[in-house]
C-alpha positions as CSV (number, residue, x, y, z in Angstrom):
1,X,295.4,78.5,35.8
2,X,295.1,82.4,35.7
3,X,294.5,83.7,32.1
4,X,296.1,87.4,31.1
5,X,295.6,90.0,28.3
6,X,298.1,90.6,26.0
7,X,297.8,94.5,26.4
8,X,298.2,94.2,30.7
9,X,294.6,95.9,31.4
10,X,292.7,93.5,32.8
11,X,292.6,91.4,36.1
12,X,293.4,87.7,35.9
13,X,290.5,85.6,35.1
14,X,289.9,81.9,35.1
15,X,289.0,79.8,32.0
16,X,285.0,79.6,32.3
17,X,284.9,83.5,32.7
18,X,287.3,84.4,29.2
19,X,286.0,81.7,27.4
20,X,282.4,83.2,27.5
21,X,284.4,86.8,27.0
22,X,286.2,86.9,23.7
23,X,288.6,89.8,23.9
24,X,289.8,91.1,27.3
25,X,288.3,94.8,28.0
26,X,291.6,95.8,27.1
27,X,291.1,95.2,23.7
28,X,293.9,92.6,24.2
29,X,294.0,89.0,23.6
30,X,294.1,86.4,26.6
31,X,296.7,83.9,27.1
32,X,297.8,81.6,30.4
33,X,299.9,83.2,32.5
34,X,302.4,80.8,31.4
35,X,302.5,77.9,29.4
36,X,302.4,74.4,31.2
37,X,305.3,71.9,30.1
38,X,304.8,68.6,29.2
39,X,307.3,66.0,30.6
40,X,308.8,63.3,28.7
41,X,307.1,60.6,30.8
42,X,304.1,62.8,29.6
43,X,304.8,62.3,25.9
44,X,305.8,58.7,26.4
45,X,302.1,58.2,27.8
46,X,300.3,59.9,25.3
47,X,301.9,58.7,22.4
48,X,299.1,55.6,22.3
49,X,296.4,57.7,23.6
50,X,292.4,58.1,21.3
51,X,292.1,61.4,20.2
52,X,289.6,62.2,23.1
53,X,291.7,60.9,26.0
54,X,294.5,62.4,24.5
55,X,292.4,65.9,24.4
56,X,291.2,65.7,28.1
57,X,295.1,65.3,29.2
58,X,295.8,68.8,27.2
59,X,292.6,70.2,28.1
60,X,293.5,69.6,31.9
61,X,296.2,71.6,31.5
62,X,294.4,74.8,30.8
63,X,291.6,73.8,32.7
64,X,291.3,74.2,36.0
65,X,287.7,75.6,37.0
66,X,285.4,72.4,35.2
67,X,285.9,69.0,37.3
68,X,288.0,66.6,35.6
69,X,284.8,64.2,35.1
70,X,282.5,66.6,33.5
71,X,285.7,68.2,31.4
72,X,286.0,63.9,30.3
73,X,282.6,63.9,29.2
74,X,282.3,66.5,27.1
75,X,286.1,65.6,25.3
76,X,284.0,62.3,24.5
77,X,281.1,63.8,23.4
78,X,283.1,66.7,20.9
79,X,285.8,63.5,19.6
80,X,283.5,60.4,18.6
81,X,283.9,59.3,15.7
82,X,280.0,59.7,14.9
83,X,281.1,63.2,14.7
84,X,284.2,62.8,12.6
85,X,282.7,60.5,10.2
86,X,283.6,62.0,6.8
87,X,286.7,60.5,6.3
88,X,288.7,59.0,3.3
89,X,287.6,56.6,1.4
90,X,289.3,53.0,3.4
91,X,290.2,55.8,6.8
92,X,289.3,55.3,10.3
93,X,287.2,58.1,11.5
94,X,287.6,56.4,15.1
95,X,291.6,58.3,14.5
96,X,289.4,61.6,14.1
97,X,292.4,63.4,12.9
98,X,294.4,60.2,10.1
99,X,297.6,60.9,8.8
100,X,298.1,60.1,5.3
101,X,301.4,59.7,3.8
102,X,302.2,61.3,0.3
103,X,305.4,60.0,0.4
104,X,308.1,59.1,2.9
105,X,308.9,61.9,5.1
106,X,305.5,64.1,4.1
107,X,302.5,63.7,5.0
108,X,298.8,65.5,5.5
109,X,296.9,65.4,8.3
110,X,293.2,65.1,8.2
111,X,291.4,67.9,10.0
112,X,288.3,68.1,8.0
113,X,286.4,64.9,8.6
114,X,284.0,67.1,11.2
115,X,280.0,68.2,9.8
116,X,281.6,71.0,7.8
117,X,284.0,69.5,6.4
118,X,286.5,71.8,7.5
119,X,288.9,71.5,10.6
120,X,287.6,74.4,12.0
121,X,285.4,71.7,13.2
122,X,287.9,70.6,15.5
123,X,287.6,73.6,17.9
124,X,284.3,74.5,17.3
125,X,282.4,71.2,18.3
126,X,284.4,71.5,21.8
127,X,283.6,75.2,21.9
128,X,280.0,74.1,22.0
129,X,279.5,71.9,24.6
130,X,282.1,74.2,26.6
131,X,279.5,76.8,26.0
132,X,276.3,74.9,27.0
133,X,277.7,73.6,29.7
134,X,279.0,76.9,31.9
135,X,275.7,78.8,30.4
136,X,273.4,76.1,32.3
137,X,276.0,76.1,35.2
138,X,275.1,79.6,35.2
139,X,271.8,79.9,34.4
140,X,273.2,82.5,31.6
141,X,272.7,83.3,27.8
142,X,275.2,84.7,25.4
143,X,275.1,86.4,22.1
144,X,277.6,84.9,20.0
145,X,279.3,87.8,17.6
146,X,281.4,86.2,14.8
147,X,283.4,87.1,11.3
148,X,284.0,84.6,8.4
149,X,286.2,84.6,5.6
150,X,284.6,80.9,5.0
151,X,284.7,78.4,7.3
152,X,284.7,79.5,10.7
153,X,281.5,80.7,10.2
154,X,279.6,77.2,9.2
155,X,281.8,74.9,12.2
156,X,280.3,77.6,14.4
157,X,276.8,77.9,13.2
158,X,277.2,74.2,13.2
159,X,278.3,73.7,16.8
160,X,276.0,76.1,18.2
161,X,272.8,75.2,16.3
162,X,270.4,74.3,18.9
163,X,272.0,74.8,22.0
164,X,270.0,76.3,24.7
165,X,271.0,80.1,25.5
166,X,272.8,80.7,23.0
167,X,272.3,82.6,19.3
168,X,275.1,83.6,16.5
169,X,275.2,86.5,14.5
170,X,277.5,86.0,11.7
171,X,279.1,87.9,9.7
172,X,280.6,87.6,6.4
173,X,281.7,89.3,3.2
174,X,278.9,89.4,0.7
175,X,280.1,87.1,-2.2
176,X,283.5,86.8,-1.0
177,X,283.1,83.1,-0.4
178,X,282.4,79.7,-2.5
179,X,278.8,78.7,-3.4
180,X,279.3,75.6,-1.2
181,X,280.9,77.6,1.9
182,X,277.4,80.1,1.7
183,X,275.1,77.2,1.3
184,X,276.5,75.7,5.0
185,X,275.7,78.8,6.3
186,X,272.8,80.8,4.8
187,X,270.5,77.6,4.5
188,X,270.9,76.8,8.2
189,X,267.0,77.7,9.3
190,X,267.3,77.5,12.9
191,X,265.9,80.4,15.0
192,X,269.4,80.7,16.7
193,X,270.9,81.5,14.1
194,X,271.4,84.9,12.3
195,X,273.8,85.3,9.2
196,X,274.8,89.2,8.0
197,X,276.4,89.6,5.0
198,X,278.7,92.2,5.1
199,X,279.5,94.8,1.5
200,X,283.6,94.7,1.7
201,X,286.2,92.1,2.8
202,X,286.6,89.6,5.5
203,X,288.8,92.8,7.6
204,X,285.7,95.0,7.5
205,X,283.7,92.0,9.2
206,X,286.6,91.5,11.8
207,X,286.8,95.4,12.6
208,X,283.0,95.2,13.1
209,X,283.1,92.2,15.2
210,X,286.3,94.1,17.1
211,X,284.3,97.6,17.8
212,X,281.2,95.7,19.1
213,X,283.4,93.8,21.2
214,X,285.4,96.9,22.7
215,X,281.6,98.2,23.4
216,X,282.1,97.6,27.2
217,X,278.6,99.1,27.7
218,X,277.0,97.3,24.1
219,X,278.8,94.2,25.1
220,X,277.4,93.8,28.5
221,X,273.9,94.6,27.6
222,X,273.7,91.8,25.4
223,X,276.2,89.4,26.9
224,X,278.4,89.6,23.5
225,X,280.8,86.7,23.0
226,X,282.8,85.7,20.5
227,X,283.9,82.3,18.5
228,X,286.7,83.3,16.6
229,X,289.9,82.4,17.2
230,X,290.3,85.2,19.4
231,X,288.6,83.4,21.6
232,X,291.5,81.4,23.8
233,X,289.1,78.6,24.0
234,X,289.6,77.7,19.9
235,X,293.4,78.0,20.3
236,X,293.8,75.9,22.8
237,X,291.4,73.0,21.4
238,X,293.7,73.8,18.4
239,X,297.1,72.3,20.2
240,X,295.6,68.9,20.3
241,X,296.4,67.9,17.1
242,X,299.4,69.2,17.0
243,X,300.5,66.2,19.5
244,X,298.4,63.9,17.8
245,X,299.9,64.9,14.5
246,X,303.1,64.5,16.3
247,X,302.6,61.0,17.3
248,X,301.4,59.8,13.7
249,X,304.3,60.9,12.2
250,X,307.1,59.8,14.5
251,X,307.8,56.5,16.4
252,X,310.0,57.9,19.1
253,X,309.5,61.0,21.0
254,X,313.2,62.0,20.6
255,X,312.8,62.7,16.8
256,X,311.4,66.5,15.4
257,X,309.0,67.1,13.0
258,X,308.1,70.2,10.7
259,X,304.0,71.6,10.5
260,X,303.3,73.5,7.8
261,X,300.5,75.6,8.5
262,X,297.7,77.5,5.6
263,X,296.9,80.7,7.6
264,X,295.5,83.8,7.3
265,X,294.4,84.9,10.7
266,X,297.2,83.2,12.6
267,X,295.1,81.2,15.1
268,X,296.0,77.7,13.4
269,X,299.6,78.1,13.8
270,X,299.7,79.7,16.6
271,X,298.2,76.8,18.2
272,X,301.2,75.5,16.8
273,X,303.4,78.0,18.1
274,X,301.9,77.2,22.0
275,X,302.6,73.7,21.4
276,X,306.2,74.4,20.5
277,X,306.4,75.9,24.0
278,X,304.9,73.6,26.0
279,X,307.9,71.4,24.7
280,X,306.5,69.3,21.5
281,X,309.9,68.9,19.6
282,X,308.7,71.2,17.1
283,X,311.9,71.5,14.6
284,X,309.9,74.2,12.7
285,X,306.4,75.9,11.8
286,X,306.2,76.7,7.9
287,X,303.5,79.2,7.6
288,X,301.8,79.4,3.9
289,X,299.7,81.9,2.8
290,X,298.3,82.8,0.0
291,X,298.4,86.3,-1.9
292,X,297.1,88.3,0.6
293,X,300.8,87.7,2.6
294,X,301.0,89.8,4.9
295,X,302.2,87.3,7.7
296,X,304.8,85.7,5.1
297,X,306.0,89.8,4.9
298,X,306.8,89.4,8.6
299,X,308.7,86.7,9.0
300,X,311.2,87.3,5.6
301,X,311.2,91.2,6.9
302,X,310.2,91.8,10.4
303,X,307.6,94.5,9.1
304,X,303.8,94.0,10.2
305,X,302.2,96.3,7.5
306,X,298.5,95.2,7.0
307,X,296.5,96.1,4.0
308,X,293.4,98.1,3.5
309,X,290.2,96.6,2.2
310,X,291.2,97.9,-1.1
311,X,294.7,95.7,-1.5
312,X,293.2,92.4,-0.2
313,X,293.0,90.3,-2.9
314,X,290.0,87.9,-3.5
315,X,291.7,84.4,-4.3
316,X,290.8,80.5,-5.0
317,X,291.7,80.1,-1.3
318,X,289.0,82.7,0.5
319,X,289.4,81.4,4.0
320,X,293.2,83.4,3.5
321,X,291.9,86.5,2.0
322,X,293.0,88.1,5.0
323,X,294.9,91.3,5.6
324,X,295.1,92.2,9.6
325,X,295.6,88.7,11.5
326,X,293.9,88.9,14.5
327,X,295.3,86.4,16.6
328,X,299.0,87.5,15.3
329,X,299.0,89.6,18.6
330,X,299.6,86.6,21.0
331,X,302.6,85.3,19.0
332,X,303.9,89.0,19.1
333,X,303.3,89.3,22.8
334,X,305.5,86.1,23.1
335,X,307.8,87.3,21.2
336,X,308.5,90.7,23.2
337,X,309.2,88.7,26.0
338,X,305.7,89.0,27.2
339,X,306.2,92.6,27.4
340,X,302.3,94.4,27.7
341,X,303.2,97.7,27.4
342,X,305.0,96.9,23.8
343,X,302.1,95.2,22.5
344,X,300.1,98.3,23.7
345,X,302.2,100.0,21.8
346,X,302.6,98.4,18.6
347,X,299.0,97.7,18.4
348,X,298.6,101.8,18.6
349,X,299.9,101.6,15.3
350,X,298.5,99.1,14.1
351,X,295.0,100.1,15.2
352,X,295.1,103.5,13.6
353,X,296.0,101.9,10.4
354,X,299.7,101.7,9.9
355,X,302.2,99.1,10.4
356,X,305.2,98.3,13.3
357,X,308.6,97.6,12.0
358,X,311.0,95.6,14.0
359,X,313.9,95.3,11.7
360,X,317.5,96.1,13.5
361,X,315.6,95.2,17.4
362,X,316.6,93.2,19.7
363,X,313.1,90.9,18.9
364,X,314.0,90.5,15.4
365,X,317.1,89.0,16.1
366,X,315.2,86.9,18.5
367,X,312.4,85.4,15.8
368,X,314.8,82.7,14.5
369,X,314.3,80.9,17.8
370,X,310.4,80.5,17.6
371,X,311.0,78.0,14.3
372,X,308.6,79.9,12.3
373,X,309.7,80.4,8.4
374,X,307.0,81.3,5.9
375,X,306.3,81.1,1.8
376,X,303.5,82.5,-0.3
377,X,301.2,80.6,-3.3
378,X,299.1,81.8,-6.1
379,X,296.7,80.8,-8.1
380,X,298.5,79.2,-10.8
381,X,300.7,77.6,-7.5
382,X,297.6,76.2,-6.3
383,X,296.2,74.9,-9.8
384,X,299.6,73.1,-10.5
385,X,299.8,71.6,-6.9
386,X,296.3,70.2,-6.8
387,X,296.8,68.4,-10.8
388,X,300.3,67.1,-9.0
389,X,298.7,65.5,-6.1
390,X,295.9,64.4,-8.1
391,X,298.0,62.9,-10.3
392,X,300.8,61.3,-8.2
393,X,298.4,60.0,-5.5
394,X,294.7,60.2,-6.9
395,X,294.2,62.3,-3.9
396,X,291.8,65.6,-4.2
397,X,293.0,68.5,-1.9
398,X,291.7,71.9,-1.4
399,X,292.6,75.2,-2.6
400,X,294.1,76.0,1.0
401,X,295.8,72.7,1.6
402,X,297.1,73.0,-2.0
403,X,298.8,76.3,-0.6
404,X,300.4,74.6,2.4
405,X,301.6,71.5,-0.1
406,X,303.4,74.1,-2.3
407,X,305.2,75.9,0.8
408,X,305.8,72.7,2.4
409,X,308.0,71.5,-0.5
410,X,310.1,74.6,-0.6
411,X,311.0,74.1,3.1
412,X,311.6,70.8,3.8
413,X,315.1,69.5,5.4
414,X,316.3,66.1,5.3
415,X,315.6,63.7,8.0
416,X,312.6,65.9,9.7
417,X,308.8,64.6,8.6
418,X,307.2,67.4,7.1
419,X,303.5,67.7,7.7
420,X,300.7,69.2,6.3
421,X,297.7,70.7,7.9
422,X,294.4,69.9,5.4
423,X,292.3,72.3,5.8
424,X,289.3,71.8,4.7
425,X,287.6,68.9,1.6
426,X,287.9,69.4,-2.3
427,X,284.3,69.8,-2.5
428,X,284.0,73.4,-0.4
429,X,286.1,74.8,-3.5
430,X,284.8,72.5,-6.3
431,X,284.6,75.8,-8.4
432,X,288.8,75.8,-8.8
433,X,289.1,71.6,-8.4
434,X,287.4,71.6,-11.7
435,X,289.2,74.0,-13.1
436,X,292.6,72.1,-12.3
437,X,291.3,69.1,-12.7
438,X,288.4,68.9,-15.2
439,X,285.8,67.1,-13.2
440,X,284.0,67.5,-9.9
441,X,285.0,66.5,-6.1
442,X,282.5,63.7,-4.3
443,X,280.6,65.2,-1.8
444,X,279.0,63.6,1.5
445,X,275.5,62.3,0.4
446,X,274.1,64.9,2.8
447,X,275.6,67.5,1.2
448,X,274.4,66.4,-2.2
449,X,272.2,69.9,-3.5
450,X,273.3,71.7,-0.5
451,X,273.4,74.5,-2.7
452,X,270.0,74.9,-4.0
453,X,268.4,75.1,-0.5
454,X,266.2,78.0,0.6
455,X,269.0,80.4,2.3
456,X,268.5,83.1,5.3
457,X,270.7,86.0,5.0
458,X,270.8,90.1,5.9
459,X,273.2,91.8,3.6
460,X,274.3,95.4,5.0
461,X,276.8,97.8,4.5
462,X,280.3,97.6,6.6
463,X,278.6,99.5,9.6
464,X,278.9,98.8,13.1
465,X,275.6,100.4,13.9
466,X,273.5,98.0,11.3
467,X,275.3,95.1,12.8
468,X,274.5,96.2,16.4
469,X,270.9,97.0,15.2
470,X,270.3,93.6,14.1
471,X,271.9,92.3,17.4
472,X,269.4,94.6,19.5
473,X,266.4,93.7,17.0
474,X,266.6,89.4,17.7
475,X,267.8,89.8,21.7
């Protein structure tokens, strides 16, 4: 398996070599060359498959430079259920990703069970061990450069925390994100670990992470990588439990189901998107965002028209506060029919701060047939959603998951389980649960006073030299 950048510019490189990478020295994204299918005798098999077992036949798929015995060991190691352990009340964390059923027909699915109780977890923890392990195979050390709007930023600190030749730098927007989400991060105390706080938005983080990156001479220095989900290493860990969601909600494998997605950088759906493709019968992806809807502006218009720093709003639902979607670029690059030199060129724009418009094209008319249909949520939305669920089902949901509840409802079709991506646990955002709800969300005992912990962090202006002086100063 060769992987390829969505902008044509660079030579084909195998999995161990982009996922240590981050963006391709094109300033494009990678992505297989093509997708591999998944048979029907496939599906039938993996329908009663563990999480982990069920993980190593997906990652094989992508995987073709790690022997199948060492790639089985480290799917273990990421999917126990020691790991996954903060489950419902009553769940099994041994399912690592349950499906609970709201009522017939729709349903959530249980991402955040992982350390930071968030299912960025669900990547991450894989992204880890993927890291150690080619580092020591090649006696190599890697800087990891990363940008937060919440909680990518603790699963990666998280996953990485200890591991031999590696350190994160991470970036995120000074007081953008809940007391809770800071405390995961800025109280870690390992000497690995370096978080920046950046004065602006979650984009101005992203742009910095983006120039460093597109450093060719900076980045090679100091053996820059990356952990968001630009990285084609998260996406892919991502498309497991899609399957698995798959198989909870159906009992055959000739029935559809509907996802619906909270997103704000587009790598969670697009995971979804890729799974689509490599045949899961998909009947649709609802994408939900939250005020800051720029992606739902896409998909009821065909316009791309990110915001400046200025226009992104600062909402109950942070990890969404997000204007220019980073990952959107592989779904795009689908969508054109694979087509490098349009990306190339729609990114132009893009990257000089307009917008692309594909009204009255060919690829317009051709969106439709990827199943993706979107919706927007606000605050008040959210508020109403969570006291609904609450109520109905004495079931506390976040801020985020609350947004993909209300969307979820305004697109379901009869006869298609609907299912809902949780996102992260009540307690990350226990600012806005009490203010719907009038009391407090349980937290982990672990976690109890999380927040009053000593905390580590450089605060600096939106500047890529400051970032990359900080990078040069702990290397």
């Amino acid at each position: 398996m060769k992987y390829i950048s969505t902008r044509g510019g660079a030579q084909p490189q195998q999995f161990c070599d982009i996922l240590l990478g981050g963006l391709a020295p094109d300033g494009g994204l990678y992505l297989p060359e093509s997708y591999p299918q998944v048979s029907a005798a496939e599906l039938a098999e993996w329908r009663e498959l563990p999480y982990h077992a069920l993980a190593l036949k997906i990652l094989l798929k992508y995987v073709d430079d790690i022997p199948a015995c060492d790639l089985k060991a480290i799917a273990d190691r990421t999917y126990s259920a020691n790991v996954y352990r903060y489950c419902r009340p009553g769940g099994d964390a041994s399912e690592i990703t349950p499906l609970t059923t709201l009522e017939p027909g729709f349903h959530l699915l249980e991402l955040s069970n992982g350390p930071t109780l968030a299912f960025k977890d669900m990547a991450m923890q894989l992204l880890g061990h993927l890291f150690e392990y080619v580092l020591e195979k090649r006696g190599e050390s890697i800087n990891i450069l990363g940008a937060t709007s919440g909680d990518t930023g603790s699963a990666a600190e998280y996953a990485m925390r200890g591991k031999h030749r590696v350190k994160v730098f991470m970036l995120s927007p000074e007081g953008k994100m809940s007391a809770f989400q800071r405390a995961q991060m800025y109280s870690l105390q390992d000497p690995n670990i370096f978080n920046i706080a950046v004065r602006g938005m979650f984009d101005d983080a992203q742009d910095i992470v983006k120039a460093v990156s597109n450093d060719a001479e900076f980045k090679a220095k100091y053996r820059i990588g990356a952990v968001n989900s630009i990285n084609w290493a998260r996406v892919m860990a991502q498309v497991v439990y899609y399957f698995k969601g798959y198989f909870a909600a159906t009992t055959a494998n000739d029935q559809q189901v509907a996802f619906c997605v909270p997103s704000g950088n587009f790598g969670n759906i697009c995971a979804g998107h890729i799974a689509r493709m490599m045949g899961l019968p998909i009947a649709r992806l609802v994408l939900a965002t939250n005020e800051n809807d720029v992606l739902d502006e896409f998909f009821r218009s065909g316009v791309y028209r990110p915001r400046a720093t200025a226009e992104t709003h600062v909402t109950s639902s942070p990890s969404m506060d997000i204007s220019k979607a980073s990952n959107f670029e592989r779904f795009i690059f689908d969508l054109v029919g694979r087509d490098a030199s349009k990306v190339r060129e729609l990114w132009q724009q893009v990257d000089a701060g307009g917008a692309f418009d594909l009204r009255g094209t060919r690829y317009f008319a051709d969106l439709p047939g990827y199943g993706v249909v979107s919706g927007s949520s606000s605050h008040a939305d959210r508020l109403a959603t969570i006291r609904d669920v609450w109520n109905h089902h004495q079931l506390m949901i976040d801020t985020h998951t609350a947004d993909g509840v209300k969307v979820a409802r305004e697109h379901r079709e009869a006869g298609i389980p609907m299912v809902v991506l949780e996102t992260a646990q009540a307690v990350k955002f226990s600012e806005t649960i009490h203010e719907a709800l009038g009391c407090d969300p349980a937290r982990p005992k672990e976690l109890e006073g999380i927040e009053k912990l000593d905390q580590r962090v450089e605060v600096v202006d939106a500047s890529v030299d400051q970032v990359k002086a900080i990078v040069t100063r702990n290397c």
